[in-house]
C-alpha positions in Angstrom: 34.3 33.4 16.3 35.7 35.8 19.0 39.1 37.1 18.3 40.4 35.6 22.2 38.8 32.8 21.5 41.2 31.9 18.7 44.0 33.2 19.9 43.8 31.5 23.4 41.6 28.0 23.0 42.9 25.2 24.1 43.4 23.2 20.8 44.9 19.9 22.9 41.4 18.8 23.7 40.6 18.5 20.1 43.4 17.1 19.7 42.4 14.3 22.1 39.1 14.0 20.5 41.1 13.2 17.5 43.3 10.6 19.3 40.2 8.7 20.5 38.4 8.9 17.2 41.4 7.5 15.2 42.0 4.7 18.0 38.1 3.9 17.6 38.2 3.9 13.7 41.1 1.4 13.9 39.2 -0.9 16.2 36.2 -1.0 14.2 37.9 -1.7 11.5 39.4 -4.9 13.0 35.2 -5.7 14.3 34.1 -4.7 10.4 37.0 -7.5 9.4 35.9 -9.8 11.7 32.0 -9.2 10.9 32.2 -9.8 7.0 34.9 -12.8 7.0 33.4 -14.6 10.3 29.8 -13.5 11.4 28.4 -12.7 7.9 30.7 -15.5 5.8 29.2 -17.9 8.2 26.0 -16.7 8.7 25.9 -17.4 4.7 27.0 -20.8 4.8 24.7 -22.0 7.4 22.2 -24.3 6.3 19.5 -22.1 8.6 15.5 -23.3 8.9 12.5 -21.6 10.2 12.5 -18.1 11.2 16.0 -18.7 11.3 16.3 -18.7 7.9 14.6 -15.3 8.0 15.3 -13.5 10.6 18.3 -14.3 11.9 20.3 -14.6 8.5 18.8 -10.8 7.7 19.7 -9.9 10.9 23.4 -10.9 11.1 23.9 -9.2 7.5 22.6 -6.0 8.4 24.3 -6.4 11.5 28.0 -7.0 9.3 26.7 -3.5 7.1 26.1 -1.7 10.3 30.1 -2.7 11.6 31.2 -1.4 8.3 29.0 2.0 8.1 30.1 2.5 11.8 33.9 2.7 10.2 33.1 4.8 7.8 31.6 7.2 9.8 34.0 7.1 12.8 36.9 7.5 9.5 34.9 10.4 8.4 34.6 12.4 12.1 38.5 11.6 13.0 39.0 13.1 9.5 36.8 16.2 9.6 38.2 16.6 13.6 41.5 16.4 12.6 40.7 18.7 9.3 39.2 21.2 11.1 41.8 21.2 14.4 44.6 21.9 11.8 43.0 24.8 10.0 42.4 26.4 13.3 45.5 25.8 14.6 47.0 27.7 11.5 44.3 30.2 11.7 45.8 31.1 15.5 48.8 31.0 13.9 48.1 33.5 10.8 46.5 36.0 13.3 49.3 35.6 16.1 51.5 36.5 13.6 49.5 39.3 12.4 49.2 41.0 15.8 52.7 40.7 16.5 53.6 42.8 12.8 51.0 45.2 14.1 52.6 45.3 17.7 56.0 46.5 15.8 54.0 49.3 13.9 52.5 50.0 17.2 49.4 49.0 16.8 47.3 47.5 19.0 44.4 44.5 18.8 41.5 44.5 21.1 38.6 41.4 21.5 35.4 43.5 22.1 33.3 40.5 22.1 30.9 38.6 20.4 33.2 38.4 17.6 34.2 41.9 17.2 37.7 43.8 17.9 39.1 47.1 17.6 43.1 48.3 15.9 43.8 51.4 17.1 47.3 53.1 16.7 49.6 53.8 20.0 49.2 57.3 20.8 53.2 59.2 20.9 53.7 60.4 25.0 55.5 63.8 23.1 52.3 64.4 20.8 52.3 67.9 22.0 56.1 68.4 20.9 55.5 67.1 17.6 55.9 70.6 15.1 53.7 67.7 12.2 50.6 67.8 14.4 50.5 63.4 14.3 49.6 62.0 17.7 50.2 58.4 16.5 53.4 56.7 14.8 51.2 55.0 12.2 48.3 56.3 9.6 44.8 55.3 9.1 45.6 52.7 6.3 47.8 50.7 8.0 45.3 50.5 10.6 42.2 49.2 7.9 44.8 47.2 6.6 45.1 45.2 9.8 41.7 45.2 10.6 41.2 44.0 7.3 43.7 40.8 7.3 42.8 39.8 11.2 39.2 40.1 9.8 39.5 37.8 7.0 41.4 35.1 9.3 39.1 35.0 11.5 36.1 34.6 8.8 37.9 31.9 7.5 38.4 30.3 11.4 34.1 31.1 11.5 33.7 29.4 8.7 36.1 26.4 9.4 34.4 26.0 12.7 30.8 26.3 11.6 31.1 23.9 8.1 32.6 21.4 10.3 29.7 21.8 13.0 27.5 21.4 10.4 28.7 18.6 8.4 29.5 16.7 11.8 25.0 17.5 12.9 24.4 16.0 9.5 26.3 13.1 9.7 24.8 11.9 12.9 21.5 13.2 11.9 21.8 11.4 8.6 21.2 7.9 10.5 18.2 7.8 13.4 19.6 4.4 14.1 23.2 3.2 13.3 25.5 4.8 11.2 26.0 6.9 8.1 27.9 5.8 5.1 29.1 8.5 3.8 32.9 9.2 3.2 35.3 12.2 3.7 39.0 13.1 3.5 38.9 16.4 5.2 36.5 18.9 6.6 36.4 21.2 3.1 35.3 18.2 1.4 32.7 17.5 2.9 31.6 21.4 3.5 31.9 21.2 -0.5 29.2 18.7 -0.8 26.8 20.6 0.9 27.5 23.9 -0.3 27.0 22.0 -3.9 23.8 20.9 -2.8 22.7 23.7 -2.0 23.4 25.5 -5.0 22.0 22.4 -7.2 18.3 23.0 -4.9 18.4 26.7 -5.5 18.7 26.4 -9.4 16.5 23.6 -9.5 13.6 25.9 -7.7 13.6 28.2 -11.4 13.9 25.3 -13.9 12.9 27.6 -16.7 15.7 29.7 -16.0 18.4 26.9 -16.8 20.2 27.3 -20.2 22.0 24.1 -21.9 25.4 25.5 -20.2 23.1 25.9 -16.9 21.9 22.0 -17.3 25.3 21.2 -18.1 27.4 22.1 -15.2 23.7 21.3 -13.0 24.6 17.8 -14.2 28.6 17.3 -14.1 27.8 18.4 -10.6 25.2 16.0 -9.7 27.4 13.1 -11.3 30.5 14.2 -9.2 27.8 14.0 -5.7 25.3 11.2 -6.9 26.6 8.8 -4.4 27.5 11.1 -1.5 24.8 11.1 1.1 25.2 14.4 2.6 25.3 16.0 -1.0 22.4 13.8 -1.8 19.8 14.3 1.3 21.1 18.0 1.9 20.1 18.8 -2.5 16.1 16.8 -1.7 15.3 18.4 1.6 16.2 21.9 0.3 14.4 21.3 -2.9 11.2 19.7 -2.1 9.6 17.1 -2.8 7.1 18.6 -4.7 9.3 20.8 -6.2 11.5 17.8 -7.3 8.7 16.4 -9.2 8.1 20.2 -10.8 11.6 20.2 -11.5 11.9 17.0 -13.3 8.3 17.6 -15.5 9.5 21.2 -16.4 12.4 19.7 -17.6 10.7 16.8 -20.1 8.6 19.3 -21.1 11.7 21.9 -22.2 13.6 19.4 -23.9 11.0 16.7 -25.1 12.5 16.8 -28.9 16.2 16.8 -27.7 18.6 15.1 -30.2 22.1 14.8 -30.4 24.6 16.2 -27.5 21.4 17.8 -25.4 19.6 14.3 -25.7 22.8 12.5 -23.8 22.7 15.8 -21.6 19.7 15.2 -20.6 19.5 11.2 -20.8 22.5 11.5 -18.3 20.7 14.7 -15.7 18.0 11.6 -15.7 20.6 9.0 -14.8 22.2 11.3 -12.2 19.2 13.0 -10.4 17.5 9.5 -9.8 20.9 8.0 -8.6 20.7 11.2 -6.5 17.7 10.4 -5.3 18.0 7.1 -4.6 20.9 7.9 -2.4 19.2 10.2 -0.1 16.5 7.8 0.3 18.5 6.3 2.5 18.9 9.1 4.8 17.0 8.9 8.0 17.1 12.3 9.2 13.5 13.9 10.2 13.8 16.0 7.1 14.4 13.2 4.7 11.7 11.2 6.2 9.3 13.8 5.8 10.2 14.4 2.2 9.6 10.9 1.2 6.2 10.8 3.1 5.3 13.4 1.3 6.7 12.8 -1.9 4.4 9.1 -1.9 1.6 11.8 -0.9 1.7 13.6 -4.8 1.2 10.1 -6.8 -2.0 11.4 -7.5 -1.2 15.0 -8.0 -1.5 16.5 -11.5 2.0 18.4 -12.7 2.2 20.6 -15.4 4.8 22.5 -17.4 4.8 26.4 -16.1 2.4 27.8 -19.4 1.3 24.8 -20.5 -2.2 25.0 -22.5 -3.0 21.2 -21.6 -4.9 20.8 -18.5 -3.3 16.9 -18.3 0.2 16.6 -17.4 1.4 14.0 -15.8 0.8 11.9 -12.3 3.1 12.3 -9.6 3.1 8.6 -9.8 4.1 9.0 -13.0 7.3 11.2 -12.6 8.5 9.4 -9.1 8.6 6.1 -11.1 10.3 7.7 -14.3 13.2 8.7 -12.0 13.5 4.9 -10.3 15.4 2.7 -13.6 18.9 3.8 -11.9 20.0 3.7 -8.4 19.0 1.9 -5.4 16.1 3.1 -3.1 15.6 2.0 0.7 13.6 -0.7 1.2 10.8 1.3 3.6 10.4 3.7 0.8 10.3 1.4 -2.0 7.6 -0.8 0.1 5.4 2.0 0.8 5.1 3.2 -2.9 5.0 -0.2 -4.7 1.6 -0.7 -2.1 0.0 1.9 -3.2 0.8 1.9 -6.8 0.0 -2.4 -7.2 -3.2 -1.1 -5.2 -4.2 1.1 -8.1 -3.1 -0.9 -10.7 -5.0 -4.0 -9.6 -8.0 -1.8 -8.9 -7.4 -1.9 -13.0 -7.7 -5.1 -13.6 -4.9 -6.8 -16.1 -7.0 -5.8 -19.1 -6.9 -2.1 -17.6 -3.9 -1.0 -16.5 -3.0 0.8 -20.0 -6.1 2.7 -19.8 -5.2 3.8 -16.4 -2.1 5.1 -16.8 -1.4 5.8 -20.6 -4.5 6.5 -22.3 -5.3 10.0 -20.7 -1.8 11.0 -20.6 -0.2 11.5 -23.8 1.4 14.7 -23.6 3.5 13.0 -20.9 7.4 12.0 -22.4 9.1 11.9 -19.0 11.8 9.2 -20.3 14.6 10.1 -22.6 15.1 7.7 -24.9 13.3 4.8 -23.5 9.6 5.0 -23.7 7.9 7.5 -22.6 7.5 6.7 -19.0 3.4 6.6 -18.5 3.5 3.5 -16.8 4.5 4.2 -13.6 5.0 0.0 -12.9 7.6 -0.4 -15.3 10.0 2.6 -13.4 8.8 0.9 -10.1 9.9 -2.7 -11.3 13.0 -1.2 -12.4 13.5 0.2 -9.2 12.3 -2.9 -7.4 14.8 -4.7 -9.8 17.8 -2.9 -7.8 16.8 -3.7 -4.4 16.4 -7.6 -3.9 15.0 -6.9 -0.7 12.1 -4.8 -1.4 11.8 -7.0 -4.4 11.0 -9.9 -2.3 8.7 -8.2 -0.1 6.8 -7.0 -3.5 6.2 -10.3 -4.7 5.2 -12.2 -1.3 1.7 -12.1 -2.7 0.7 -14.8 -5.3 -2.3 -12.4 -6.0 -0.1 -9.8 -6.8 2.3 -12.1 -8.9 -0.7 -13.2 -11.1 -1.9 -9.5 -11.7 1.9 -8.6 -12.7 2.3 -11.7 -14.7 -1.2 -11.0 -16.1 -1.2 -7.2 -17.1 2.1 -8.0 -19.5 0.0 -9.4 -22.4 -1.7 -5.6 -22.4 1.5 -3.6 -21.3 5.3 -3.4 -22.4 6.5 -4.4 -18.5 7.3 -7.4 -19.3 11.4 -6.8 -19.1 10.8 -4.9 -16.5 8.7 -7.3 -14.6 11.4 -10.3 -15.2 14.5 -8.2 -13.3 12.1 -7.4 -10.7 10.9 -10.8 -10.5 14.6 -12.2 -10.7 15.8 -10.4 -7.8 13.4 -11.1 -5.9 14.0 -14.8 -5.7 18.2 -15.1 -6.5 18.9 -11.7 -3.6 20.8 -10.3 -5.8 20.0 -7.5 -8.5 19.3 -8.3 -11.6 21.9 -8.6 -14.0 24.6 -8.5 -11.7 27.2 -10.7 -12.5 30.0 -9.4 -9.7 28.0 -10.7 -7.0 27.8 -14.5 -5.5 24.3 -15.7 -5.3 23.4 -16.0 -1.5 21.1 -18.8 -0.3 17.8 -19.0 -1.4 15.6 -17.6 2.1 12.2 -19.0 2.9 10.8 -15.7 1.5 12.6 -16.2 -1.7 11.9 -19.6 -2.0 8.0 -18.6 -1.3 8.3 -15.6 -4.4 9.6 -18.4 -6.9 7.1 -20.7 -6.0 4.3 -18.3 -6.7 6.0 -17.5 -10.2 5.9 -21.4 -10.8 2.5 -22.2 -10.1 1.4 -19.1 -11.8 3.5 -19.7 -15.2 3.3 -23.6 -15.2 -0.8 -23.1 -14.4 -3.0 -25.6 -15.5 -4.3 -24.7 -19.0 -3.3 -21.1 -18.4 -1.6 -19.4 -20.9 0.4 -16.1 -19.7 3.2 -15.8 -22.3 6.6 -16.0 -21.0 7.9 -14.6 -24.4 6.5 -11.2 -23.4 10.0 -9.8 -22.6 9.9 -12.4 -19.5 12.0 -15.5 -20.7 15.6 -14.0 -20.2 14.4 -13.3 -16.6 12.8 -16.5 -16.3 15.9 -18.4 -17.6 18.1 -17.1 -14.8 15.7 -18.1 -11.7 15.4 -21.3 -13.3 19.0 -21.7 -13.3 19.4 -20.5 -9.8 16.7 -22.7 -8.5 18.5 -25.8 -10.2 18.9 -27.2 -7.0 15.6 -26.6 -5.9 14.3 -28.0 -9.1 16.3 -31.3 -8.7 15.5 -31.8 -5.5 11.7 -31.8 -6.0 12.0 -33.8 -9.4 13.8 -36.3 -7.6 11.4 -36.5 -4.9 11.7 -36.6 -1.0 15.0 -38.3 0.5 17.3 -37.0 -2.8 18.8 -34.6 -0.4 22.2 -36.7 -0.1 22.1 -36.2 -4.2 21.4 -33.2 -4.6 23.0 -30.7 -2.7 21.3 -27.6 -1.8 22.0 -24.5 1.1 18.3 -23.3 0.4 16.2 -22.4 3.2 13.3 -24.1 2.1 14.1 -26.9 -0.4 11.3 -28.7 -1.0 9.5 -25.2 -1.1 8.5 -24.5 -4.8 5.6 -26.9 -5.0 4.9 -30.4 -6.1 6.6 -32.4 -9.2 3.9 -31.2 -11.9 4.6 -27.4 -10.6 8.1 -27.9 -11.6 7.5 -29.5 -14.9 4.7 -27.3 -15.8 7.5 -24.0 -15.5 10.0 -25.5 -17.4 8.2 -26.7 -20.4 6.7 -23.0 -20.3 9.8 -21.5 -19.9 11.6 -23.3 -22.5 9.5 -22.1 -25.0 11.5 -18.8 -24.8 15.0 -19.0 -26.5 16.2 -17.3 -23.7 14.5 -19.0 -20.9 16.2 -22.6 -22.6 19.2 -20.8 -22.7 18.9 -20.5 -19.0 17.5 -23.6 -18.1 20.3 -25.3 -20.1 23.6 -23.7 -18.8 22.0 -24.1 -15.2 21.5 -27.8 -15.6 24.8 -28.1 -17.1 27.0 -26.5 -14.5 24.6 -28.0 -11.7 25.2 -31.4 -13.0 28.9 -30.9 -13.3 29.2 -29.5 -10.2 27.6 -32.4 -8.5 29.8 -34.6 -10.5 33.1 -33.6 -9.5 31.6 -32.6 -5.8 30.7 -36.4 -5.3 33.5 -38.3 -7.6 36.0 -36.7 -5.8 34.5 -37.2 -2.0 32.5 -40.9 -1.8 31.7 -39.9 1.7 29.0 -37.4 0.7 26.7 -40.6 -0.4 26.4 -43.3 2.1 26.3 -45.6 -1.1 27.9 -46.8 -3.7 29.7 -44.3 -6.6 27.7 -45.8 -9.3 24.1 -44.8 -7.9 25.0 -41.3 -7.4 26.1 -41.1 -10.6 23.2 -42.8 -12.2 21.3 -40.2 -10.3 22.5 -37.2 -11.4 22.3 -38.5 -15.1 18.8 -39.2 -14.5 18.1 -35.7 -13.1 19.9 -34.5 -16.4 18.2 -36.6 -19.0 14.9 -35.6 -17.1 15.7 -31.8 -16.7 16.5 -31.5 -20.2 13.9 -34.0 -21.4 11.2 -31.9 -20.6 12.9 -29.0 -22.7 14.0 -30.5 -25.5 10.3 -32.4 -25.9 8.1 -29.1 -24.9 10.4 -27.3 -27.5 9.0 -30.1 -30.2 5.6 -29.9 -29.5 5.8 -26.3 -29.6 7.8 -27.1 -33.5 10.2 -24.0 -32.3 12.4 -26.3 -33.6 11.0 -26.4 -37.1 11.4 -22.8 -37.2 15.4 -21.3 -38.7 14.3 -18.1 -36.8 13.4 -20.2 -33.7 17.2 -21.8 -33.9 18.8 -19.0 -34.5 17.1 -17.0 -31.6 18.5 -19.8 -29.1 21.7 -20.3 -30.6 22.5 -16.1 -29.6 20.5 -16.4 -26.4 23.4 -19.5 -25.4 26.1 -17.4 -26.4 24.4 -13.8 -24.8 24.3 -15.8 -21.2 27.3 -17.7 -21.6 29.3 -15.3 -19.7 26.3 -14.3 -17.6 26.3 -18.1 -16.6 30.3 -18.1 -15.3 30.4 -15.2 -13.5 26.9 -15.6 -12.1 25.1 -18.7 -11.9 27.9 -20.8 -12.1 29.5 -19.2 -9.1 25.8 -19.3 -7.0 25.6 -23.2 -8.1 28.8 -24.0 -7.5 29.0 -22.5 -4.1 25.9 -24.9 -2.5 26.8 -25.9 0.9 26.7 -30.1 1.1 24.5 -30.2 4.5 26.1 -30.2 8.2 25.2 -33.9 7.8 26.8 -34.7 4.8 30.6 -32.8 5.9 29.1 -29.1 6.3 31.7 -27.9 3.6 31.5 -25.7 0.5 31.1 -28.3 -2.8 34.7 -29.3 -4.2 34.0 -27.6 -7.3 34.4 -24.1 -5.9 38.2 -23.0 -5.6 38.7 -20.0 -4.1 35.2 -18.3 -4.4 35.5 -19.0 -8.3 33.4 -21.0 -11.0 34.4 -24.5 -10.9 37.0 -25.9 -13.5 34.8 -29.0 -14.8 31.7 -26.2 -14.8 33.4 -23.2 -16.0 34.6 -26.1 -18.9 31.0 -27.5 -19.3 29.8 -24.1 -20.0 32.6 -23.4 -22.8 31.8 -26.6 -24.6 28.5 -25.1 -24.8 29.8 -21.5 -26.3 32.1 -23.0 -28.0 29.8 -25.7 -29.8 32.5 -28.5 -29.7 31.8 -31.1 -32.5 30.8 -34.3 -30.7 33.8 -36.9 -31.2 33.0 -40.1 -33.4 30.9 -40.2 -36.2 28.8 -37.1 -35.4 29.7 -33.9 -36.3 27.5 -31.5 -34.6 27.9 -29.0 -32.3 27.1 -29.2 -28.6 23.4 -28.0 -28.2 23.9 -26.1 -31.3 20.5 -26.5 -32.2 17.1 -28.2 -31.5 16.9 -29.8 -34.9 16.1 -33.1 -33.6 14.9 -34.5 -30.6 17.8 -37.4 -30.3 20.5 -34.6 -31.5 19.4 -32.7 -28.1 19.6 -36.1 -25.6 23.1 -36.9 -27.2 24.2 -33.6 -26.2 22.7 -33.8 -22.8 24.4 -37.2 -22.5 27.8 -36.3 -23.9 27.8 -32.9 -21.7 27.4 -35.3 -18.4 29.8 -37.9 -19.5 32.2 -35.1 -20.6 31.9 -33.4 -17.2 32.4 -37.3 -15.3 35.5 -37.9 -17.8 37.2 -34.4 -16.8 36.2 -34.8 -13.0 38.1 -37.9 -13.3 41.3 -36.8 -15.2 41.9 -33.6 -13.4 41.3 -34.9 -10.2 43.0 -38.3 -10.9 40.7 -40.5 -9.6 40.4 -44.3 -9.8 37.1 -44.3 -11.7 36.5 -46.5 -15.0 35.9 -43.8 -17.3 34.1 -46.3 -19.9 32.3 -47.9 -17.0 31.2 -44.4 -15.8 30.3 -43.3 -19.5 28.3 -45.8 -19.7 26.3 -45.1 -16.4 25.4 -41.9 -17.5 24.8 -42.7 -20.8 21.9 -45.1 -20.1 20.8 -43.1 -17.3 20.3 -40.0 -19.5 18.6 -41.8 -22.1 16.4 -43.5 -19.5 15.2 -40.2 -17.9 15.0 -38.8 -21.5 11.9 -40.6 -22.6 10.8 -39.9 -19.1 11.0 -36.1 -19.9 8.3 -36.9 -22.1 6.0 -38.8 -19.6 6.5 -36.4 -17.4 4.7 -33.9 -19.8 1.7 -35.9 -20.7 0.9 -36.7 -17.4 1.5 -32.9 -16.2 -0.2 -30.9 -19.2 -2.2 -31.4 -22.7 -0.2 -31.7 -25.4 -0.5 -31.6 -29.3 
């Protein structure tokens, strides 16, 4: 920075820059406001159709993200404007101050240009007279000392102005289209970032060079940036993608026996550098886009540890997917690679897939202390598992659902497989239980009904007990509606309410039956099915006992509807569950009776609040269900579901714990039965309604045990039994 141009800019048209930016933060932070509670809240609790239910609702949502990452970023330039115009003011004001000491030591300051200057002392008009022989009224050193100060301000002002350059090209390059996300206080935060990435790219370059106390800080570093954009797209572009994969296998290679303290070193650098990663993914600059390109480009490359002996190593595929279990990726990125990876891993067959990646590998450990990471589909499913999007779009395919489903009798994917599989149809990643569940799109709807027809096949026999029933358990219980609606056949709508794009989407009455009874053979997957049916039901209890206008009938057929839809639902588990003799088995019992208590609180925060949230249809009053209160679980489901956990002894006679256990078939319909009456008797007193509560026991009661033997039925005439 030239010394005049400091001195002398005109600093007010800056500060009008600043004005403008803060005035444009505020007012898109009123349009963010409006987007998320009116466009986007709406959008959500529209009962959309068609390509609607596609394109418009993923439109208006990315539209809503777009309002919010155009705050942030218009926050972060007022910020860095307003960072940087103060340092420079002070930096004119530092070296005005130092020329004016100077002046009084006669010494003068001179711009030469292009950032140079000259101090040079006054020469004395009586020189000559002077018996000393000095020409000048001050020495050499307080000249360099001069020099030296006005030389360090205006290095500073340099750097000041060329940081905030910088940071301000990145941020605007960081996003081809809309906005970046990334946050900053002040201009030297966000300078730090990048100066940190920087030196993070340059060590990784010489991995064999890093001690423990080099990995160490490498990684408190990387945890401190993992979620900062610029930090995380500046440390991958100036590293490589090719390089990042080197980096990663010459570290699994160093440390492959770690124990103790370096194990949870290094178990956390693999946390943080693929939540580093997964952040800069997002990054749509022309350097980030070439880096992923080409980082899809090495899946097939061979990497080896610098000296190793062993002329295998690992796949590229190999080490991108063992850097995918934390983090989100973008969706274009994710898509690409799960194509070509599901390309080569069908190319397997199901029987083949461990051959192709594991057999020929085994001086591969690129996972610290969870497997070794051969299988490149379980890192991608975990990675899938994270973004519900890409998820969807992975499973769109029933071919590719009944490879997946397929290859986990001859793999250990099968966890792995379920998140992915889950988020793909709730929208939401797996496991998640801070967000709402969002309707069900026609995509969705489509993904689940591939995973029923493939699970509930026809004398097929892929084994939901292969690390898939949790999983399984969940999308059942999301899909409650769904399921209800297609158990009770076409014009149950006014029943059953539903804000699913596609409700009648998951394939015809034997479909459904098929799933469940498959599912339920999994402790957890009963688990599931059972909490989701019991807050469903209860939900649609109080929703339609305490408004008689959603059914253009009387109180009592409603009611005996949902019983039926109970008694039916759980029917069909509690008599697959028998045939199967789970129930014989103490193990068996046991097994279930944790699963219920694992996803008990799984089932309040998560699928209670998705179930409890359906939208009645425009035609029916358009409003959310009365069981929700204020975005929460409903109080007679949130109660259903503690009964459950709780195992609260039947009143009367029996003294047996609510769905305890599976000893008998009659023990599970009574506390199907009591659950529904219970949730009718509490809809009833809380709400103070004018109901009978005998009269409406007794509804339910025969209802339930109606549908019950009906459960059974419904299984012969669906599948063989024994």
């Amino acid at each position: 920075m030239d010394l005049d141009a400091l001195r002398y800019g005109n600093f007010s048209k800056l500060g009008e820059a600043v004005t403008d930016w803060r005035q444009m933060t505020k007012k898109l932070a009123d349009l963010k406001k409006d987007a998320e509670d009116n466009l986007k809240a709406k959008a959500d609790r529209a009962k959309w159709a068609g390509v609607n239910a596609t394109v418009s609702r993923e439109f208006i949502a990315k539209t809503a993200a777009e309002f919010a990452d155009a705050h942030t970023q218009a926050g972060s330039i007022t910020k860095i404007l307003s960072d940087t115009r103060g340092e420079l003011i002070g930096f004119r004001t530092q070296v005005n101050d130092a020329i004016t000491r100077g002046a009084q030591q006669n010494l003068s300051v001179i711009d030469t240009g292009d950032g140079t200057f000259t101090v040079t002392g006054n020469t004395r008009p009586d020189w000559a007279s002077d018996p000393s022989g000095k020409t000048g009224v001050t020495d050499q050193k307080a000249v360099e000392a001069l020099r030296d100060e006005i030389q360090g301000i205006l290095s500073k002002a340099t750097e000041s102005d060329k940081s905030a350059a910088n940071v301000l090209r990145l941020l605007v390059d960081h996003a081809k289209y809309g906005f970046a996300d990334a946050s900053y206080a002040d201009r030297d935060s966000a300078a730090k970032a990048v100066a940190a990435a920087e030196k993070l790219a340059k060590s990784a370059r010489s991995p064999a060079g890093m001690s423990l106390d080099d990995i160490a800080y490498f990684n408190r570093t990387m945890e401190k940036y993992n979620g900062d954009s610029l930090f995380a797209e500046q440390f991958a572009t100036r590293l490589g993608p090719k390089e990042t994969l080197q980096f990663w296998t010459e570290m699994t290679s160093a440390h492959v026996n770690a124990k103790g303290s370096e194990l949870e070193t290094m178990k956390s650098l693999q946390k943080n550098l693929s939540m580093t990663l997964a952040t800069a993914s997002f990054s749509d600059s022309d350097a980030m886009q070439d880096w992923k390109k080409d980082l899809v480009a090495e899946r097939n490359t061979n990497f080896r540890p610098a000296g190793s002996v062993n002329p295998v190593g690992a796949l590229g595929a190999q080490v991108i997917s063992s850097l995918m279990s934390e983090g989100q990726y973008d969706t274009e990125f994710l898509d690409d690679y799960r194509k070509k990876i599901f390309e080569a891993d069908k190319g397997a067959g199901d029987s083949g897939t461990d051959v192709l990646w594991v057999k020929g590998y085994h001086g591969a450990d690129l996972v610290f202390g969870d497997g070794e990471g051969r299988d490149p589909l379980k890192g991608l499913l975990e990675g899938l598992s994270h973004n519900p999007e890409a998820a969807t779009h992975a499973f769109e395919s029933r071919s590719d659902v009944d490879h997946m489903l397929g290859t986990t009798v001859y793999t250990d994917r099968g966890e792995s497989l379920g998140r992915a599989l889950e988020a793909a149809t709730t929208g939401i990643i797996a496991g998640d239980s801070t967000q709402p569940l969002p309707p069900h799109s026609e995509a969705q709807v489509r993904v689940m009904k591939n995973i029923v027809q493939a699970i509930g096949e026809p004398g097929g026999d892929l084994p939901v007990s292969q690390g898939l029933g949790d999983s399984l358990g969940n999308m059942a219980a999301a899909y409650m509606p769904e399921i209800s609606q297609t158990l009770a056949g076409h014009g149950a709508e006014p029943v059953f309410f539903t804000d699913s794009a596609d409700p009648d989407g998951l394939g015809d009455y034997a479909d459904v039956v098929r799933f469940l009874s498959a599912v339920s053979a999994d402790p957890d997957g009963r688990a599931g099915i059972i909490l989701g049916e019991s807050i469903y039901t209860s939900s649609l209890l109080e929703a339609h006992l305490t408004d008689s206008t959603l059914f253009d009938g009387p109180s009592a057929q409603v009611i005996t509807n949902i019983g039926k839809n109970a008694g039916l639902i759980e029917g069909i588990v509690a008599h697959s569950v028998a045939d199967d003799e789970v129930q014989s088995a103490v193990a068996g019992e046991k097994a279930y009776n944790d699963a219920l208590r694992t996803k008990g609180d799984f089932a309040k925060t998560w699928i209670a609040i998705g179930l409890s949230s359906v939208s009645v249809p425009v035609q029916y009053g358009g409003d959310v269900m009365g069981a929700v209160g204020g975005g929460a679980v409903g109080a007679i489901a949130g109660m259903a579901v503690d009964r459950v956990l709780q195992g609260q002894e039947l009143s009367g006679a029996k003294d047996e714990a609510l769905y305890a256990s599976a000893k008998s078939l009659y023990d599970s319909r009574e506390s199907v039965s009591q659950q529904t009456q219970w949730a009718a008797a509490d809809t009833i007193e809380r709400h103070g309604l004018d109901l009978p509560k005998d009269g409406t026991s007794d509804l339910i009661r025969n209802a339930v045990n109606d549908a019950w033997d009906a459960g059974s039925h419904a299984l012969s005439d669906t599948k063989e039994r024994p």
